[in-house]
N, C-alpha and C positions, 0 to 999 in steps of 0.2 A: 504494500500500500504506500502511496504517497500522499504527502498532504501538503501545504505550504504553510512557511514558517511562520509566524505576525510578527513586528517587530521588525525586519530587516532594518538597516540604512538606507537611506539613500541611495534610488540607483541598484538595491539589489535585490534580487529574489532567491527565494531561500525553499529550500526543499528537506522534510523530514523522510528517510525512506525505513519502513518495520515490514516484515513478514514477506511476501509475494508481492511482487509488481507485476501489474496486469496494465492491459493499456487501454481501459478504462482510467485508469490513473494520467497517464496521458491524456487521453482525451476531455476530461472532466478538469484536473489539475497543472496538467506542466503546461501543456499548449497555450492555453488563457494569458497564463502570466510567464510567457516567454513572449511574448505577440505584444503583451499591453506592456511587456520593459524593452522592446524593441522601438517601438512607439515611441519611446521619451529618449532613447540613445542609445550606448553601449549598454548592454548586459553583464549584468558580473550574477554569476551564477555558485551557491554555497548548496552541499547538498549534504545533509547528517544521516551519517548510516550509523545509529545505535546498534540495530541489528538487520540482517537479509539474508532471505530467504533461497534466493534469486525471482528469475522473473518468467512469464511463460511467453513461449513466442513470437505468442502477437504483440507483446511489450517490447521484445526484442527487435520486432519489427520497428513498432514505432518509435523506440529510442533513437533508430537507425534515420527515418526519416524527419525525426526534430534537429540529429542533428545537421543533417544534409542541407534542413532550409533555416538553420539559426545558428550554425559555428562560427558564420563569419561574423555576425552580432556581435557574440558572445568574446567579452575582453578579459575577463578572468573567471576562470574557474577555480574554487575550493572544496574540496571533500574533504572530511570530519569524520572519523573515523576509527575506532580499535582494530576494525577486522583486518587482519594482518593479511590475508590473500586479496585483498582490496586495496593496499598502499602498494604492494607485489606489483599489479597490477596494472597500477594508476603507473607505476614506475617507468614496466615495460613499456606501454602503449599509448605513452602520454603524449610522447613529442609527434603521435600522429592529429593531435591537435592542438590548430594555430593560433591559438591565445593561452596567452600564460596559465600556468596549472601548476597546482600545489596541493599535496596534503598535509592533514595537520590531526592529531590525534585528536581524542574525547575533550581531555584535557584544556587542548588548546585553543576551544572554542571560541573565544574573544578575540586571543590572536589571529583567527583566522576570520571572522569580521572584518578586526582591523585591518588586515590585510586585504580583503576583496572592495572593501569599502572606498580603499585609498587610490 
């Protein structure tokens, strides 16, 4: 499931993810408010994974096509994170996206505000 976060800063949208991503979650949640922060400028996109499940294909799908029509929006990315085959991850496969990307543990969830904010 995805939900968005309240609170952001300025300029960002923020994504909680728990359990299974389906893409009804896209469609109901991330598309809206990637569209309505495209709308005011750069995107800075923070997304908290406490826990995941993974996601079923047709999430898969539309992960694939949010990011096809919104990567080039998108000016930072932040994930928030424990799950260590997700920082793994973010590692290996990050520099195939073109806007800066960082992770940042549970922890360092301010820091990583501050940081997408700036």
């Amino acid at each position: 499931m995805l939900k968005e976060l309240p609170d952001m800063p300025a300029g960002v949208v923020g994504f909680e993810v728990s359990g299974t991503v389906r893409a009804e979650d896209y469609r109901d949640v991330v598309i809206p408010a990637l569209e309505r922060a495209a709308r005011e400028g750069d995107v800075r996109y923070v997304v908290e994974m406490p826990e995941f499940s993974g996601m079923t294909p047709s999430a898969m799908w539309q992960d694939l096509k949010v990011a096809a029509e919104h990567l080039r929006a998108m000016k930072r990315i932040a994930v928030v994170t424990d799950i260590e085959w997700v920082v793994h991850m973010m590692a290996l496969f990050g520099w195939l996206i073109p806007s800066e990307m960082r992770t940042f543990p549970m922890a360092q969830r301010d820091e990583a505000l501050k940081w997408i904010a700036s």
